[in-house]
BAFI-3210 file (N, C-alpha, C; in Angstrom, 3 decimals, decimal comma, padded with zeros to 6 digits):
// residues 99
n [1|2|3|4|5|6|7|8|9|10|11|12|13|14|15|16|17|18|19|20|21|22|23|24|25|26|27|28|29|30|31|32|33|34|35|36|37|38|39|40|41|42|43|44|45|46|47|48|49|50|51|52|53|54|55|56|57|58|59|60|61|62|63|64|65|66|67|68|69|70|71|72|73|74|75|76|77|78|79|80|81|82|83|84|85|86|87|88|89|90|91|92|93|94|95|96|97|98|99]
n.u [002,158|000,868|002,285|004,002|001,908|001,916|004,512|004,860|002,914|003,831|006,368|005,319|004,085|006,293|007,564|006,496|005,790|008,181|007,788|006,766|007,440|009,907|008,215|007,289|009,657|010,850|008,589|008,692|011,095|010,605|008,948|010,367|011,853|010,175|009,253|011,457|011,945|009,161|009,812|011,871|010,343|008,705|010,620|011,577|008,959|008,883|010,598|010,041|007,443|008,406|010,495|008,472|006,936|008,699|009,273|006,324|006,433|007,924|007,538|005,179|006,142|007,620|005,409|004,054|006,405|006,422|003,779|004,163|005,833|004,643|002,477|003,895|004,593|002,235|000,692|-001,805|-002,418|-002,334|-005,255|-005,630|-004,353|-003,065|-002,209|000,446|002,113|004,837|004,139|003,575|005,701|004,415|003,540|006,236|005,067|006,300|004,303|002,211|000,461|-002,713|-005,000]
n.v [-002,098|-003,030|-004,703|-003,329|-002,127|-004,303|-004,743|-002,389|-002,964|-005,362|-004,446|-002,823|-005,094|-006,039|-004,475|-003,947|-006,713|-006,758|-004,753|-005,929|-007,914|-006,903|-006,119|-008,062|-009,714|-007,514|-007,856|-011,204|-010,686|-008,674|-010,672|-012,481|-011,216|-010,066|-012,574|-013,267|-011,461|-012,102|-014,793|-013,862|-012,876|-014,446|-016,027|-014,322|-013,398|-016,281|-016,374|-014,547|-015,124|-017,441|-016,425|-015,093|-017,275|-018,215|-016,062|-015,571|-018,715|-018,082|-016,274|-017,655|-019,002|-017,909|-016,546|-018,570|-019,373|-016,671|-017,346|-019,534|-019,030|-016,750|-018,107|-019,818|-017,976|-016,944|-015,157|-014,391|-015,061|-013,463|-012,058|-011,646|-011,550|-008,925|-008,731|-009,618|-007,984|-006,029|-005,272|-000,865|000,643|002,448|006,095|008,401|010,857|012,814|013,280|012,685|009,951|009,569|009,417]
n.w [-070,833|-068,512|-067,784|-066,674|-064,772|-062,824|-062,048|-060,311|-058,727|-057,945|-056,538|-054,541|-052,790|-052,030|-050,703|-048,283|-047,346|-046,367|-044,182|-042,884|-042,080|-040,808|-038,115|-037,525|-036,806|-034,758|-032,850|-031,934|-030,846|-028,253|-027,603|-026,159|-024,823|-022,794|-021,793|-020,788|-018,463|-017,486|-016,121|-014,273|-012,504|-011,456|-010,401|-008,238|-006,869|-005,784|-004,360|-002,335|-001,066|000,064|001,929|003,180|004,117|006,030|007,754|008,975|010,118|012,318|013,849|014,301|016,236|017,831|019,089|019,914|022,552|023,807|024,577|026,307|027,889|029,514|030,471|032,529|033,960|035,079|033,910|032,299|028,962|026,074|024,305|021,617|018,426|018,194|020,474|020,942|020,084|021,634|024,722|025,018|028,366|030,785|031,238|032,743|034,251|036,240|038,505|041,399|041,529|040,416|043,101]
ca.u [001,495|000,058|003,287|004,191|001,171|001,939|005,829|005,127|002,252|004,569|007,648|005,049|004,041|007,336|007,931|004,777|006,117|009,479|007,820|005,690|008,497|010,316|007,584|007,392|011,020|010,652|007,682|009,433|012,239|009,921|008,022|011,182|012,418|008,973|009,658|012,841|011,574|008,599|010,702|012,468|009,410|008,019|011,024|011,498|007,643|008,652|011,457|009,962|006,922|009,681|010,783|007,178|006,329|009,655|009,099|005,387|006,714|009,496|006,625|004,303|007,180|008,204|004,568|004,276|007,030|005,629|002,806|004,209|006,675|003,450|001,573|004,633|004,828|001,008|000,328|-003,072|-002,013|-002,996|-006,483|-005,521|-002,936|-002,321|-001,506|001,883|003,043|004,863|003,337|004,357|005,831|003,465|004,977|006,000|005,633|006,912|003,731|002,116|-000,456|-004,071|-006,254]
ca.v [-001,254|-003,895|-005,511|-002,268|-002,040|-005,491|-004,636|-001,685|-003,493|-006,553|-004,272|-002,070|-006,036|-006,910|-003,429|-004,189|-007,571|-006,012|-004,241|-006,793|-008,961|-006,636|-005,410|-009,592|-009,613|-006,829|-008,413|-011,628|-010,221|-008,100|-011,950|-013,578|-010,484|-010,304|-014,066|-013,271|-010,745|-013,055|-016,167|-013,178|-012,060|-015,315|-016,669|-013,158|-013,854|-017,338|-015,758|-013,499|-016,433|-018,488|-015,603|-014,663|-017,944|-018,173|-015,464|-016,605|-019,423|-017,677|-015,019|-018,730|-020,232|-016,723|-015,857|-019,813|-019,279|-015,830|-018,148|-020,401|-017,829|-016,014|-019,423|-020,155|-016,588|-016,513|-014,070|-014,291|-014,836|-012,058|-012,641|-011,141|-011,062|-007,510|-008,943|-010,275|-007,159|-005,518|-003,811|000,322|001,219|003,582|006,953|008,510|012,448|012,973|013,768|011,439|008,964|010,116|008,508]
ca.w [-069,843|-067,476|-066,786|-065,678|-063,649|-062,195|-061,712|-059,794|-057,650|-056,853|-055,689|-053,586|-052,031|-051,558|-049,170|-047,117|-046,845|-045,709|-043,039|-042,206|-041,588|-039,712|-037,468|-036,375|-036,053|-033,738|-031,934|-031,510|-029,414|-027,167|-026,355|-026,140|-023,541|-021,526|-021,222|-019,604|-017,564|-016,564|-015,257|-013,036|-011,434|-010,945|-009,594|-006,937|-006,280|-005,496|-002,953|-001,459|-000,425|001,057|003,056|004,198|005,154|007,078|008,867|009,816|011,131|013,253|014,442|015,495|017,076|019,091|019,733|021,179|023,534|025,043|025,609|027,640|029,757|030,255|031,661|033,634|035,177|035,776|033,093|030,918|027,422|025,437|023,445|020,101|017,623|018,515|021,610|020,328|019,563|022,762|025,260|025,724|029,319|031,514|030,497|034,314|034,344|037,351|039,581|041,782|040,915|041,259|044,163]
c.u [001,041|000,995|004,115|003,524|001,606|003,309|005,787|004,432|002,639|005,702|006,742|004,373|005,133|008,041|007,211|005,626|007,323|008,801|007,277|006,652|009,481|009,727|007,303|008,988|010,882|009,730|008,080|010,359|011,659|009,589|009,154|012,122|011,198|008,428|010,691|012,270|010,221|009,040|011,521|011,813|009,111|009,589|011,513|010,135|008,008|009,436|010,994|008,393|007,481|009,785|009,644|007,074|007,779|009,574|007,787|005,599|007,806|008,129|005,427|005,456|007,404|006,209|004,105|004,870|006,603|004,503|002,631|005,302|005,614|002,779|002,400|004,683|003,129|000,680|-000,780|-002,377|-002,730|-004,134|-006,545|-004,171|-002,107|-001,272|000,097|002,601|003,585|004,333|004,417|004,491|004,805|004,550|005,092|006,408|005,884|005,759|003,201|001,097|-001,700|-004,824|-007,154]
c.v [-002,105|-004,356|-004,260|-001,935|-003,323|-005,330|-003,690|-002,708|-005,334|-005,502|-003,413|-003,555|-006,494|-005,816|-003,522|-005,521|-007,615|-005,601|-005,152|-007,839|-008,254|-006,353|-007,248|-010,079|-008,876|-007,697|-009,868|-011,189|-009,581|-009,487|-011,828|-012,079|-010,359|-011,584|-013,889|-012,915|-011,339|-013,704|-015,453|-013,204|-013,116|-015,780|-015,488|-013,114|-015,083|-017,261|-015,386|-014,407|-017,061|-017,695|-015,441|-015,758|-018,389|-017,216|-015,425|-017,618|-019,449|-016,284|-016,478|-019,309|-019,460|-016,449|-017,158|-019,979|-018,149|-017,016|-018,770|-019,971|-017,309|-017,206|-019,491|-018,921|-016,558|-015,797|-014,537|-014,150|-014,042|-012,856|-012,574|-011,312|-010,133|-007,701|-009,099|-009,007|-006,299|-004,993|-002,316|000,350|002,588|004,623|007,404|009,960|013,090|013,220|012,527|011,056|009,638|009,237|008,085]
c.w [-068,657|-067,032|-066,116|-064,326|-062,621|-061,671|-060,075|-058,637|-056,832|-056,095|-054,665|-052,507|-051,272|-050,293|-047,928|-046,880|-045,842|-044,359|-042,028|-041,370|-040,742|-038,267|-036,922|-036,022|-034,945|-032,503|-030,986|-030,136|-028,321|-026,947|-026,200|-024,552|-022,341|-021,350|-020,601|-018,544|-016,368|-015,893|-013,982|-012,337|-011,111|-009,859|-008,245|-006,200|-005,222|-003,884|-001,906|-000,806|000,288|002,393|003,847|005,213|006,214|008,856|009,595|010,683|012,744|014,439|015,173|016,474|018,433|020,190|020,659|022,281|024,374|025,672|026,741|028,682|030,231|031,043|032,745|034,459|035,608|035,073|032,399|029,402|026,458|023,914|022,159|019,807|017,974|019,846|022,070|020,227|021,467|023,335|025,706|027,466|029,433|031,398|032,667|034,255|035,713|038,741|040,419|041,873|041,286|042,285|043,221]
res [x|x|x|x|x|x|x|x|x|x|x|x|x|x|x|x|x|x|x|x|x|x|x|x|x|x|x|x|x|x|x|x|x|x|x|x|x|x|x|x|x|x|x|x|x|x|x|x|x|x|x|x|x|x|x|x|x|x|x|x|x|x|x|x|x|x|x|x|x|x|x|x|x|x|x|x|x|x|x|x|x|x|x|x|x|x|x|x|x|x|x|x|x|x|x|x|x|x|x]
***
């Protein structure tokens, strides 16, 4: 009777162990894929940094040269950042200017 009891309560250890062992198999492969998937992002992070500061330096280099066409034409170099960004044309609705 007892090695019965003991039969049954090793093969119901050895199913638990089963699952147990699949359920870290499983777990495994999820790290070992959201380790892939990390090393992507970091290295498209790392890209897309490159690019920024590329184009920072292509936006100081351009907004340096207005600078100095504007000195050479006589122009006031614009006080802000915003400044950099074009200025709109006066719209012209056809009437004529107010006094």
């Amino acid at each position: 009777r007892i090695k019965q009891k003991l039969e049954k309560e090793k093969s119901e250890l050895k199913l638990e162990l089963d699952d147990v062992s699949s359920n870290l198999e499983q777990l495994l492969k999820a790290k070992v894929s959201l380790e892939k998937l990390s090393r992507t992002l970091e290295d498209q992070a790392a890209e897309h940094r490159a690019k920024l500061e590329e184009t920072q330096r292509a936006l100081n280099d351009t907004s340096t040269q207005r600078a100095k066409l504007q000195t050479e034409n006589g122009e006031a170099p614009p006080s802000t950042s915003l400044g950099l960004l074009p200025q709109p044309l006066p719209l012209h609705t056809g009437a004529p200017p107010h006094p």
